[in-house]
N, C-alpha and C positions, 0 to 999 in steps of 0.2 A: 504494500500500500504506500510505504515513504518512498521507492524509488516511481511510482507512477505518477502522485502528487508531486515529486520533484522532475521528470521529464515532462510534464502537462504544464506546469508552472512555468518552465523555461522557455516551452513552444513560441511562449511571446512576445520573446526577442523579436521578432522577425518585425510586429510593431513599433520598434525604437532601434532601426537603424544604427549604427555607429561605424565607424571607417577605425583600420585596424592605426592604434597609435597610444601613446602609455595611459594608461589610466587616470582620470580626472573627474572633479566634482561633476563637473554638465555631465560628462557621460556616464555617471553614477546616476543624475536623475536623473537621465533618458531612460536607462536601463529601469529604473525603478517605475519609472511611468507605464511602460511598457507592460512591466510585469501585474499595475493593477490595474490595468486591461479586463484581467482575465481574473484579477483575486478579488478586487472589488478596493474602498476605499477604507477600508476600516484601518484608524492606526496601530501600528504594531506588527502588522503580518509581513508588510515588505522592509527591508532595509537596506541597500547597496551601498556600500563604503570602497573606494577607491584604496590599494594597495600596491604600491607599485607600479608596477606592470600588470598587473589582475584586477580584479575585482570582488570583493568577500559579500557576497548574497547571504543575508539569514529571510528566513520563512518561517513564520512562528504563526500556529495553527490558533495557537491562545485566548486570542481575541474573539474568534468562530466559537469555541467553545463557552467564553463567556456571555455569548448570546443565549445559553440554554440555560442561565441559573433562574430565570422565571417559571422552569419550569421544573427546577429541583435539578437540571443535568448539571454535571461536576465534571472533571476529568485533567489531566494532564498532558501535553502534546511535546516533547524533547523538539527544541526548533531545528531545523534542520539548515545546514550552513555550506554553501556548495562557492568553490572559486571560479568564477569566468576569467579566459586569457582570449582578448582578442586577437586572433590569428589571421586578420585581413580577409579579405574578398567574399564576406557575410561569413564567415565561419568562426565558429567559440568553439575554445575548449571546456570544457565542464569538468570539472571534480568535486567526488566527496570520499569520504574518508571517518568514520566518527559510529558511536553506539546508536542506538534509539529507539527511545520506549514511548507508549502509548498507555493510557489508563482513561476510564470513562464509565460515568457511571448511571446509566438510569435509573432509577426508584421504581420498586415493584415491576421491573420489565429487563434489564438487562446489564452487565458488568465487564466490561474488556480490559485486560490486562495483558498487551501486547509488547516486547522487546527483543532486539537484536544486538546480538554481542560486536558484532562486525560488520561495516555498511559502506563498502567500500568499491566506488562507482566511478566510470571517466567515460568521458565521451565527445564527440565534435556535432555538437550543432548548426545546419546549413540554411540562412534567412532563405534560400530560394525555395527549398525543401519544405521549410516549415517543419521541419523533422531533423531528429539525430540523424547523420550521415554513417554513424558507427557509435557504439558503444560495448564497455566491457564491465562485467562488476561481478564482484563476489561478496556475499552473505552469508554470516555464521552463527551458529546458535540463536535460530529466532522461537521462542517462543511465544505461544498464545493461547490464553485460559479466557472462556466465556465461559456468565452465569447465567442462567436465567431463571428468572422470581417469577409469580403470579399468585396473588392471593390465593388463600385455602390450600397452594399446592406445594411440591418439595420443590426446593431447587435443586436444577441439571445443572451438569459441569462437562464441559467442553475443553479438551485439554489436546494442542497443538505441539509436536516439537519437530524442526529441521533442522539437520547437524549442520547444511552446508548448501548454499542453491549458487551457482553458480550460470552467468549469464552473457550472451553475445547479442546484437543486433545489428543488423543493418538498414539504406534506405537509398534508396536512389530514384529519379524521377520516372515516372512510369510514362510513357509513349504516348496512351492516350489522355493522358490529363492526370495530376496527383503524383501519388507515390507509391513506389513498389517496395517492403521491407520485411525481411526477415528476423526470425526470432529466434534463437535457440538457447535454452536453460536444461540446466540438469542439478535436482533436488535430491542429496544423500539420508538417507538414516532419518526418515520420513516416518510418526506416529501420531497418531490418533488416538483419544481415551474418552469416550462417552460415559457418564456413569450418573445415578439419580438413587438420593435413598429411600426411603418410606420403608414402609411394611414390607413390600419387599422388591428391597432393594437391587439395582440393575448394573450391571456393566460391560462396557463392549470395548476389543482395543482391535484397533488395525493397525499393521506396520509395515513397511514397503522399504527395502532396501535403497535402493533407486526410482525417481521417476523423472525420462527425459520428456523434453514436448521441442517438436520442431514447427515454428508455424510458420504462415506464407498469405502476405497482403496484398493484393494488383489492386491498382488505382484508386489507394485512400485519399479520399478531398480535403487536406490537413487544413491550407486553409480557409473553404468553405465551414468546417468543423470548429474551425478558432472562431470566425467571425460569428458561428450561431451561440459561440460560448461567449463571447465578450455582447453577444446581444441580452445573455439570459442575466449578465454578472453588471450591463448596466441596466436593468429592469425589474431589482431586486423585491417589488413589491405585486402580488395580485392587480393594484390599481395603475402602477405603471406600465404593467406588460398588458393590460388592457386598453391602454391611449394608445399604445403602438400596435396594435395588431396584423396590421401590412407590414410593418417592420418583422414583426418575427416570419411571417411569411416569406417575406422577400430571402430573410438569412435561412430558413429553411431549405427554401429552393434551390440560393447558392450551396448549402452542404449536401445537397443529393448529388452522387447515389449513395453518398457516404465511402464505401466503396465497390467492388467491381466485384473482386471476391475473397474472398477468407478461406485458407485450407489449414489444417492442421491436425497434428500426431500426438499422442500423449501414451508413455508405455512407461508401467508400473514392475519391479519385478522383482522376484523373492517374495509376494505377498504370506502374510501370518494373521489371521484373526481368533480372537478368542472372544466366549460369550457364554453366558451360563447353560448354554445348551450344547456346547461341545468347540473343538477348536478345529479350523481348516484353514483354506488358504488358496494359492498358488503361485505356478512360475513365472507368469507373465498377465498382464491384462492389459490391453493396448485398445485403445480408442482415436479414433480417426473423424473427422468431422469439414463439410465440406460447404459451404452458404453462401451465395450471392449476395450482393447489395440491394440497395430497392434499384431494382433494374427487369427488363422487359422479361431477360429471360429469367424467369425465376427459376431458384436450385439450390435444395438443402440434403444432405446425404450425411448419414451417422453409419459408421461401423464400430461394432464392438465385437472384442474376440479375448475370449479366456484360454490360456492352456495350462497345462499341470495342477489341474482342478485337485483339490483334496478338498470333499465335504465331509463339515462332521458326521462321520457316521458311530460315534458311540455309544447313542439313543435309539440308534436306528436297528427296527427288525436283522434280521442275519440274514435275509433274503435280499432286503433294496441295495446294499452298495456295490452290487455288481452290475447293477442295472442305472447306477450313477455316471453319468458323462464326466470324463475326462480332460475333454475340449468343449467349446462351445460360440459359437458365430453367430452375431447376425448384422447384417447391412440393409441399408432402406434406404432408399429415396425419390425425393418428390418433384416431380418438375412440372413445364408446361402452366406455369401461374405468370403472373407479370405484377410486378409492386409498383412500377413507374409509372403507370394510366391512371390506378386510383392515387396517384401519391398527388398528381398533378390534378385531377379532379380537386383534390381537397383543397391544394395549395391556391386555385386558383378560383374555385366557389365556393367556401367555406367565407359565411360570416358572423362577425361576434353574435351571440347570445340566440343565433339562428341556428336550430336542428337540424339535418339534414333530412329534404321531405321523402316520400317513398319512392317518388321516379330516379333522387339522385342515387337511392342505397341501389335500387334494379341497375343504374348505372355504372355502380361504384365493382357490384359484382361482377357486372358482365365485363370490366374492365380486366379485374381483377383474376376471371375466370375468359379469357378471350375464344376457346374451345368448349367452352363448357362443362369444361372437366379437369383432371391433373392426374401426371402418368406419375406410377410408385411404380418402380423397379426392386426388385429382390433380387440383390447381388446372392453370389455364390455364398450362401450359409449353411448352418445347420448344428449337431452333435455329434461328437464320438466318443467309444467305450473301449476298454479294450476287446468287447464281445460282438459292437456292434457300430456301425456311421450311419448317421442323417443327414440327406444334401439337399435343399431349398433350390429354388433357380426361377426365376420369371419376371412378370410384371403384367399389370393390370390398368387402367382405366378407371374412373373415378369422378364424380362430383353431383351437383345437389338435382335431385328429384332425377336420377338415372341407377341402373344398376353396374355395379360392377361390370367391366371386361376386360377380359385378356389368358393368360394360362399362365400356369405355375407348375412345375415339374417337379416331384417329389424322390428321392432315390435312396434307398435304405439296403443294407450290407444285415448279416448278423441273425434274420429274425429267427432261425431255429433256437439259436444261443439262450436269446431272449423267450422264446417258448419254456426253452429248458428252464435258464431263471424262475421263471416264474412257476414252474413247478411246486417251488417250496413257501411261496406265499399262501397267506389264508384263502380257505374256498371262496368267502365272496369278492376276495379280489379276483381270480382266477376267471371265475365266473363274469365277471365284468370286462377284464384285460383281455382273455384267450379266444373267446370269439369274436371280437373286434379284429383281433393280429390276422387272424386265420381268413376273415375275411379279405382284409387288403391284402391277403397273401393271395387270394383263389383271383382277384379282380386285376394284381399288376401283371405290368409284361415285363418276362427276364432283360436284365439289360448286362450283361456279363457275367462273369465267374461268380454267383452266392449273391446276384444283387438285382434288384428289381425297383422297377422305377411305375409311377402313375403321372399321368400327365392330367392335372384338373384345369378343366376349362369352362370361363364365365360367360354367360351370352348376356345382348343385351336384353334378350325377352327372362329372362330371370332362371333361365336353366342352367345347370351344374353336371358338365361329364367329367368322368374320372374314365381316362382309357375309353374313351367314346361311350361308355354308360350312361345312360340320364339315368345320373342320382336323385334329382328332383322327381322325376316319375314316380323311382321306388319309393320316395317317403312321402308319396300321394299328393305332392302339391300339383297345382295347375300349371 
């Protein structure tokens, strides 16, 4: 949280110019001008003092925080003190270097108690960019404990620790407009400690060895985003950002699309959980996530995939953990939507204290839905055992007042195994599970060595084949 408030806070250089030459009062308030831009006017938060050849920035959150003793909030904020060196042709160097803690405390609702033992950051910011051009930083021993209160109830405890997060970026101008910027951190000796007492009392720990995350931005609109943020930081009041209401429109419009797209990786690994019901875990669990901006072509895509699955099975019958997956996959995603028609709709009919009447929402939808529908693709997913795999594969068609269409392909390895398994379960599981299996067993087609695949397919009149079956027939609907 301190190194994003201190890369968000510096973005607005870019507003207070300076030409590279040793440091001085004027360019100490330019710089500072600049920076309550974007922090507001309150005194105390900014302060830029000339050093040399640098410049010593403190950011003291204190002031923000003593707007909330009206309402019982408290807290503490460590100011955070970063050196700028102009280094000519719009380019800063940036450093920090220093601890910082965090405390905060709301009444009857919430308690944070956040710090870092090492917070130690460098970086070059480029005025044409509006962005770090690069940065490097490393973090160590950050802890963070949340409480949470509520009348009549126990309080939970939230308990955070990371030995070590360690961090890259980049940025460079992106081709069609904005910025293109990479991210890469990797977080060591990662734990989690959930716990709650009462009668009876709870607790859950997760702990992860490692977790790296690689992301990737095309065409962030840094400063379309700066100017709707210096619009929101000078229209600090309900009554003010209502006189302007074309105004925030206008800055809205310049920060579309925001950006273009967002991709990114996140893989955890060694995981260990413990919980009063037994402990497991795994060797990896990696998530992948893939979103467009507000732009025409819409595009959102999650995958998640577990391997070296160990569940608790200490609770568990003598029967289920052979029938426990190992692996497990799944990928989705959604396209064929557009954010950019209804975004502009709003941007450009939208008036104060006026609803939006029924023709423009039919509008807003059909904008929004320009086919009528939205394709969900099913990447290659599914489970595996050591006894047995499940493979997923398709995609479908989709949206309001239609039915589904498209096919999905189902392909399964193992199910004698799995017959077998379940040999030793109770008869009314048996009875429920065994003619089930046996039937998708008698209705798929072989698709190689021990493995059988169904192909289900959606129409749009509301029927359902499995391997050209109409499953809909047999369970008598029309």
């Amino acid at each position: 949280m301190f190194l994003r408030f201190s890369a968000a806070a510096l973005l607005c250089l870019s507003a207070a110019p300076v030409r590279a030459e040793p440091a001085t009062p004027e360019g100490a308030a330019r710089i500072e001008a600049g920076l309550r831009t974007y922090l507001g006017p309150l005194d105390g938060v900014v302060a830029v003092v000339p050093q040399g050849e640098t410049y010593a920035v403190t950011l003291d959150a204190t002031p923000f925080v003593a707007l909330g003793k009206g309402a019982d909030v408290t807290g503490a904020i460590s100011p955070i003190h970063l050196t700028l060196t102009d280094d000519g042709d719009g380019k800063w160097g940036v450093t920090q270097d220093e601890p910082f803690a965090l405390k905060l405390d709301v009444p009857e609702a919430l308690s944070v108690d956040l710090s870092v033992g090492v917070a130690r950051w460098a970086g070059v910011f480029d005025e044409a960019l509006m962005a770090f051009a690069s940065s490097d930083g490393r973090f160590e021993d950050l802890q963070v404990t949340e409480r949470f209160t509520e009348a009549g109830s126990p309080e939970s405890t939230v308990d955070y620790r990371i030995d070590r997060i360690d961090i890259v970026s980049s940025a460079t101008a992106a081709p069609g407009g904005g910025v293109d910027g990479t991210l890469r951190y990797t977080a060591t000796g990662f734990a989690e400690t959930f716990s709650a007492p009462g009668s009876a009392p709870f607790q859950f720990e997760f702990k992860a060895a490692r977790y790296d995350v690689v992301a990737d931005a095309k065409g962030v609109r840094t400063e379309g985003v700066l100017g709707l943020l210096a619009w929101l930081v000078a229209h600090p009041s309900q009554e003010a950002a209502r006189a302007d209401f074309d105004g925030m429109k206008e800055a809205a419009r310049a920060a579309l699309p925001i950006w273009d797209s967002l991709s990114g990786t996140g893989e955890l690994q060694d995981i260990a959980v413990n919980t009063p019901f037994g402990s497991g875990g795994a060797k990896s669990a990696r998530i992948a996530v893939d979103v467009n901006g507000i732009v025409a072509d819409g595009r959102v895509r999650e995958r998640v995939s577990l391997k070296g699955l160990d569940l608790p099975a200490d609770l568990l019958p003598e029967w289920v953990p052979a029938l426990l997956p190992d692996e497990v996959t799944v990928d989705v995603a959604v396209s064929g939507f557009d954010l950019a028609a209804p975004a502009k709709i709003l941007l450009d009919e939208s008036e104060l204290d006026i609803a939006p009447t029924p023709e423009m929402e039919a509008r807003l939808l059909a904008a929004l839905l320009p086919q009528g529908r939205v394709t969900i693709e099913l990447g290659p997913q599914g489970a595996a055992s050591a006894i047995y795999t499940l493979d997923i594969e398709g995609g479908f068609d989709a949206g309001p007042g239609r039915l589904p269409e498209g096919s999905v392909t189902i392909g399964a390895t193992g199910i004698e195994a799995v017959l077998e398994a379940l040999s030793a379960a109770p008869e009314d599981i048996r009875a429920g599970a065994v003619p089930g299996l046996m039937m998708l067993r008698g209705i798929a087609k072989p698709a190689g060595v021990g493995r059988f695949a169904w192909v289900v397919e959606m129409t749009g009149e509301g029927k359902v084949l499995v391997n050209g079956l109409d499953m809909s027939a047999l369970a008598g609907q029309p």
